[in-house]
N, C-alpha and C positions, 0 to 999 in steps of 0.2 A: 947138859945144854943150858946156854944162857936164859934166859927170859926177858923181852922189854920190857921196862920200866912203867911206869901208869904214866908219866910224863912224855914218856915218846909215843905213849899211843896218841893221848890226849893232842900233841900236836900233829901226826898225822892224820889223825882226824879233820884238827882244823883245814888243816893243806886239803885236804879231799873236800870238806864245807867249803872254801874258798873258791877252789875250778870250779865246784858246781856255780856257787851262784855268780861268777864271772860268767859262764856260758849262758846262764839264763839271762841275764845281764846284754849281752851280746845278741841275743835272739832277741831279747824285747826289742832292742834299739832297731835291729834290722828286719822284723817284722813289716810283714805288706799289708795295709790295711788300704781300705776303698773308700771312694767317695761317693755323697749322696750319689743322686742319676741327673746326669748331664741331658734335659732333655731337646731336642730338636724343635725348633720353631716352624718347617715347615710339612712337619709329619708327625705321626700318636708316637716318636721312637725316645726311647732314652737310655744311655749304657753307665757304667761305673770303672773309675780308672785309677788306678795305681796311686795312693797320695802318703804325704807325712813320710817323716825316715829319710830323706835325702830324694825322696820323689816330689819335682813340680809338675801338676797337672792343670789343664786350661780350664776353666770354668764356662765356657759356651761354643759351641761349634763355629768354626771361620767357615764362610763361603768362600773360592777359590776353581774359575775354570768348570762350572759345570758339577761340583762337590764341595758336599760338606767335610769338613774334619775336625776331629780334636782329638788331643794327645796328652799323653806324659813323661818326662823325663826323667831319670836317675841320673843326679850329677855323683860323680867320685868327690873325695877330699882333696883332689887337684882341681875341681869345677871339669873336667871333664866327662862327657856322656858316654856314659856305658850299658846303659838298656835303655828301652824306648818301647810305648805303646801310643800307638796310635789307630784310629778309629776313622772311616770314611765311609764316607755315605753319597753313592752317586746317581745322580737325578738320569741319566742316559747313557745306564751301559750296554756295551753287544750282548745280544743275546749267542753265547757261548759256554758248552758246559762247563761245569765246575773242574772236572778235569784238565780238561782243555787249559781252564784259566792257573790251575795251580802248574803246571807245567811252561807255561809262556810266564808266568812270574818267577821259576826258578832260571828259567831261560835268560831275565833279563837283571835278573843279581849277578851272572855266572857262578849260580851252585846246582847244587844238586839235592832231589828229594831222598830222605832218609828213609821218611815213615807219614803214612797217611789216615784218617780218622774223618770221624763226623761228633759234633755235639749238641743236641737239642738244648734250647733255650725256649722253654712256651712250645709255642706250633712253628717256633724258627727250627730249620737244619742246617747247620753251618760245618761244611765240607772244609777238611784243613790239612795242612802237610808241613811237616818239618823243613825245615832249610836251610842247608850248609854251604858256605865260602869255601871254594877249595885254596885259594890262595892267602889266605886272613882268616887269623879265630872269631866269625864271626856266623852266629844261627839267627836263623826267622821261623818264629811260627808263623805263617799265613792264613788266613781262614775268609770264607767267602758263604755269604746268604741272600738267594731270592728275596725281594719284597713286593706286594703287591704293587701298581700300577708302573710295573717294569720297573723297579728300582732295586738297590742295591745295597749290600751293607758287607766292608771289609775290613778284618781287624788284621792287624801288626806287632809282633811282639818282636825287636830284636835285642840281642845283649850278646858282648863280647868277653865277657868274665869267664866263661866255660862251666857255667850251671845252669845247665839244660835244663835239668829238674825244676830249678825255680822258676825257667824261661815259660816251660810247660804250663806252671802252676798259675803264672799271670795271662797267661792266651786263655787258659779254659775258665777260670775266674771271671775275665773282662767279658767271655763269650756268653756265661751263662747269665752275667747281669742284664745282656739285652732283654727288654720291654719291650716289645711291637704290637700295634692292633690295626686294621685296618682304618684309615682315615677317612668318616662318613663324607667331610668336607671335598677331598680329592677327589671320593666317586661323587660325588653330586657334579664337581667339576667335570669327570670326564664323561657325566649322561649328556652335561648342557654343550660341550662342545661336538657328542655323537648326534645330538640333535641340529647344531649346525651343518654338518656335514649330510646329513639329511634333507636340510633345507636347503644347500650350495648356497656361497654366498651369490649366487646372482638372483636368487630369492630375497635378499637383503636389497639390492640394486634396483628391483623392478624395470628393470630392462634403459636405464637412467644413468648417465655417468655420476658418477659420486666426487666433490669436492670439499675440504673441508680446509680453511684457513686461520692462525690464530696467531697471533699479537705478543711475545712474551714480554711483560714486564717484571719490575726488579720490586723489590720491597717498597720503595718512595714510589710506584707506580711510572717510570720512566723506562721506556720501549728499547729493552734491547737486542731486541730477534724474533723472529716468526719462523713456524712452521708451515709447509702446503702440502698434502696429502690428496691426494688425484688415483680415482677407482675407476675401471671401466669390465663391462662385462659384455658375452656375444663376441670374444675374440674367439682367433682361428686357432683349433683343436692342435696336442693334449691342454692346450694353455689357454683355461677360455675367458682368464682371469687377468688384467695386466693394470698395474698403477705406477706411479712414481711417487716420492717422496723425497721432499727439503725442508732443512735442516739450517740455520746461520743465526750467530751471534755476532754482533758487530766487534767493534772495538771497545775494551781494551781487548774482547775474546778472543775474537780474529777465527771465527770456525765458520765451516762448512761443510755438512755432508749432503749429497745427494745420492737419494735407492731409486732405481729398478728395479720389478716384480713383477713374476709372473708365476700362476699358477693353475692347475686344474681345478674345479668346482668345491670340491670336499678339502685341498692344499691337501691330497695326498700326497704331492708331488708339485715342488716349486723350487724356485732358484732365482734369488736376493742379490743383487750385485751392491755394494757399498764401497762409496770412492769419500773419504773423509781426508778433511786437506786442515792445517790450522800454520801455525808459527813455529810450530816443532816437527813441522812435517807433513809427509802426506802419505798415505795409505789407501789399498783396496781388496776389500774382502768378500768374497763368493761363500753361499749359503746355499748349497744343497740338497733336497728333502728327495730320494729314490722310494718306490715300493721294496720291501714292506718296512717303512718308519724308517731309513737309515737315512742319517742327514751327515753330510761331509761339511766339514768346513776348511777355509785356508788360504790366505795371503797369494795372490796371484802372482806376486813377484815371488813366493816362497815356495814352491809347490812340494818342498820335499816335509812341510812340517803341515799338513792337514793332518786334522783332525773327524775321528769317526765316531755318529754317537747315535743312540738307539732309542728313539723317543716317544713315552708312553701316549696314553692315551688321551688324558685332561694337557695335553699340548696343543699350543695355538700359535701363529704367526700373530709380531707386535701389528702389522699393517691390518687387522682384523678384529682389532679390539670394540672398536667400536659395532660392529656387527656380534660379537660375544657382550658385550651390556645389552645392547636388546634384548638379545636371547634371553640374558638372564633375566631381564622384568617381563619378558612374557611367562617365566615360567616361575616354579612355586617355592624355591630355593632363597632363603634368604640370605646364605653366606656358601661361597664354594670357593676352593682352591684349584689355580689353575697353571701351568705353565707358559708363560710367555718366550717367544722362541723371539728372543729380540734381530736386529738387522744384521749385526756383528757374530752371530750364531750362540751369543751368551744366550743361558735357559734360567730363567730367572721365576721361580714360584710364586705367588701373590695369590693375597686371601682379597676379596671382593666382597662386599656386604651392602644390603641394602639401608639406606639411610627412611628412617620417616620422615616426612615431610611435614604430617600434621600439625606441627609446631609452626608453622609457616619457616619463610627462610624471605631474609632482605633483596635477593635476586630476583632481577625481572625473566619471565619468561622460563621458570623452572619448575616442572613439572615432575621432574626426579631428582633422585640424589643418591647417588654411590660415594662409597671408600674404600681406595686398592692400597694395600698395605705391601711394601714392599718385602717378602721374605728371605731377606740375603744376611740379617744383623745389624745394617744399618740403621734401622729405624726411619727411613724413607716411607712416604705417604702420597698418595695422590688423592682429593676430594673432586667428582663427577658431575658437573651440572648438564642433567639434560632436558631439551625441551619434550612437548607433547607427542611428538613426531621420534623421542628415543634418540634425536641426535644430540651432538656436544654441545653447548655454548659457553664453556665455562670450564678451565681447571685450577684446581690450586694443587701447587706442585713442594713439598715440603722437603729438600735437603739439606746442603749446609743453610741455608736461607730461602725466603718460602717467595715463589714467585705464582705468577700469574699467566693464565694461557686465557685472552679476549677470545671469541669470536670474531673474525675482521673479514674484511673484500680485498680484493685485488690492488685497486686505487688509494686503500690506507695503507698497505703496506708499500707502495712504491711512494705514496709521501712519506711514511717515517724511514724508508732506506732506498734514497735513489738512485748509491751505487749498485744496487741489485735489480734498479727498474728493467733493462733487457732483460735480464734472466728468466726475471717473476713474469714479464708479458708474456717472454714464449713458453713457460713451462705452462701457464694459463691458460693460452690460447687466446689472453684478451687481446683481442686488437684496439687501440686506443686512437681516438677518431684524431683525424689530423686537422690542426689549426690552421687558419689562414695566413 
């Protein structure tokens, strides 16, 4: 028998030294590593996602529709996506089991469930199912978790490569990163809005109809639209609650909306009509709050695309805000997060903090001071001035540019916009004495 050489071993050595360290070589590069925690601005939550290696991941949650989200991508060496994690966080879902929910999600991919499971994360359980395209190589991990104050947290993993295993390995990863604790600010929020509902707002009313009028101006302090907000209480039952509200920006804005509302004492139950008209259109949108918390929304000319949504407890109608800052400075809460159920049925978060005043403030007639901070990402702000009496006289309103909401009367706003003087009379009720 021949014998190899010390030279041929020596270089099949090398060759066998070499595969290895290409293949390690190959793993390092395609290695999944994680990023810090992406936390939530309007809740204790923060998760970890997919980054480095041909994965781009987002660095803060978008608001969008009533949810939060944020995600990551794997692009291919073609810039094409071939796995995806994404992460959502929903401010009013149905209350419907977790079953339930992974089945109507397989329902609406058209796949089918494989394989089902649960994985704790802390005191979270997050119920999850495999998910395959019967028509396309394409899998989803699905997974879904209870949060306090009725909310929701739903993770996403899909990829089309055919490695299930790694698809696995980033769903239970991304699952176990969640951080959640209960948010003492949201329940502070939802005691002081169960205390409203306690009070009704026709305890807020004193058996008085309620008006409230303001002025907007523009940064140079020149008037370009007013609000009118009109409350009335002692209406005919379930709805003993009814207001209207207007809305206009002059020109160049050219807006208009006007709301109708009506609801029962606690808004366990109401229904928001909004007709908004501008230059690009016109629009009208119906808001409906049924027993127990389920509010519908949806374009009255649209009826096939309502929306359903299931609304915790620190929920408030926008027409009622002002009855929730009193509440909050009667009570001992210095900062609480609340839900604002705006006119359009958007549910928009906001932190409310009470301002000291002890330093004085150049305002006449201000007796308080709040700041609602808008919790959507955009860094939106409203500053509160109210008088002794816990009503508005005063907003400063901070968006793209920071305008101004006066207190005014009837007769100033039909002098700075006389094309809307009928309007403003009859939705007032002023009657304006007639000249000789």
């Amino acid at each position: 028998m021949k014998r190899p050489s010390a030279d041929k071993i020596a270089l099949f050595g090398f060759l066998v030294l070499a595969l290895i360290t290409a293949h390690l070589v190959i793993i390092s590069k395609s290695a999944v590593t994680f990023s810090e925690p992406i936390k939530l601005i309007c809740d204790d939550l923060s998760v970890s996602l997919p980054s480095g290696n041909g994965w781009q991941q987002e660095s803060q949650w978008r608001y969008y529709e009533n949810t939060f989200a944020v995600s990551s991508i794997f692009l291919s060496s073609r810039g094409s996506v071939t796995a995806m994690t994404n992460c959502r966080y929903l401010l009013a879902p149905a209350k419907t089991a977790a079953d339930t929910q992974l089945r109507r999600k397989a329902l609406a991919v058209n796949g089918i469930i494989e394989k089902t499971g649960q994985i704790t994360a802390g005191k979270l359980t997050i119920d999850w199912a495999l998910i395959k395209k019967q028509a396309m190589p394409l899998e989803m991990f699905f997974g879904i978790a209870s949060l306090a104050n009725n909310r929701q947290i739903n993770i996403e993993v899909l990829q089309s490569a055919g490695n299930t295993r790694l698809a696995e390995s980033l769903f239970k990863n991304t699952a176990k990163s969640l951080k959640f604790k209960s948010n003492p600010l949201l329940e502070a929020g939802a005691k002081t809005i169960a205390e409203i509902k306690n009070k009704q707002i026709s305890g807020f009313l004193h058996n008085q109809p309620y008006e409230s009028l303001f002025i907007i101006r523009d940064t140079k302090g020149n008037p370009i639209g007013f609000t009118m907000d009109m409350l009335a209480g002692n209406q005919p039952t379930p709805f003993n609650i009814a207001g209207t509200s207007s809305f206009y920006l002059g020109r160049p804005y050219a807006q208009r909306q006007i709301v109708s509302f009506k609801s029962d004492g606690g808004f366990d139950e109401f229904i928001c009509r909004t007709d908004f008209g501008s230059i690009f259109g016109a629009r009208t949108t119906e808001v409906r709050l049924d027993k127990p918390a389920v509010m519908t929304v949806g374009k009255l000319n649209l009826p096939e695309q309502k929306k359903i949504y299931h609304i915790g407890p620190a929920a408030i109608p926008e027409f009622f805000t002002e009855q929730l800052f009193s509440q909050m400075l009667d009570g001992s809460y210095e900062q609480i997060i609340v839900d604002i159920i705006e006119t359009d049925g958007k549910i928009v978060p906001v932190l409310i903090s009470k301002i000291d005043t002890a330093g004085g403030d150049d305002e006449e007639n201000t007796a308080y001071l709040l700041n609602m901070e808008i919790l959507d990402g955009q860094g939106f702000w409203q500053k509160i001035y109210l008088n002794s009496q816990k009503q508005i006289v005063k907003i400063l309103l901070q968006q793209k540019d920071l305008y101004v909401f006066e207190k005014t009367d009837v007769e100033n706003i039909v002098k700075e916009f006389p094309e809307q003087a009928d309007y403003v009379l009859k939705q007032s009720g002023f009657r304006q004495k007639s000249k000789p």
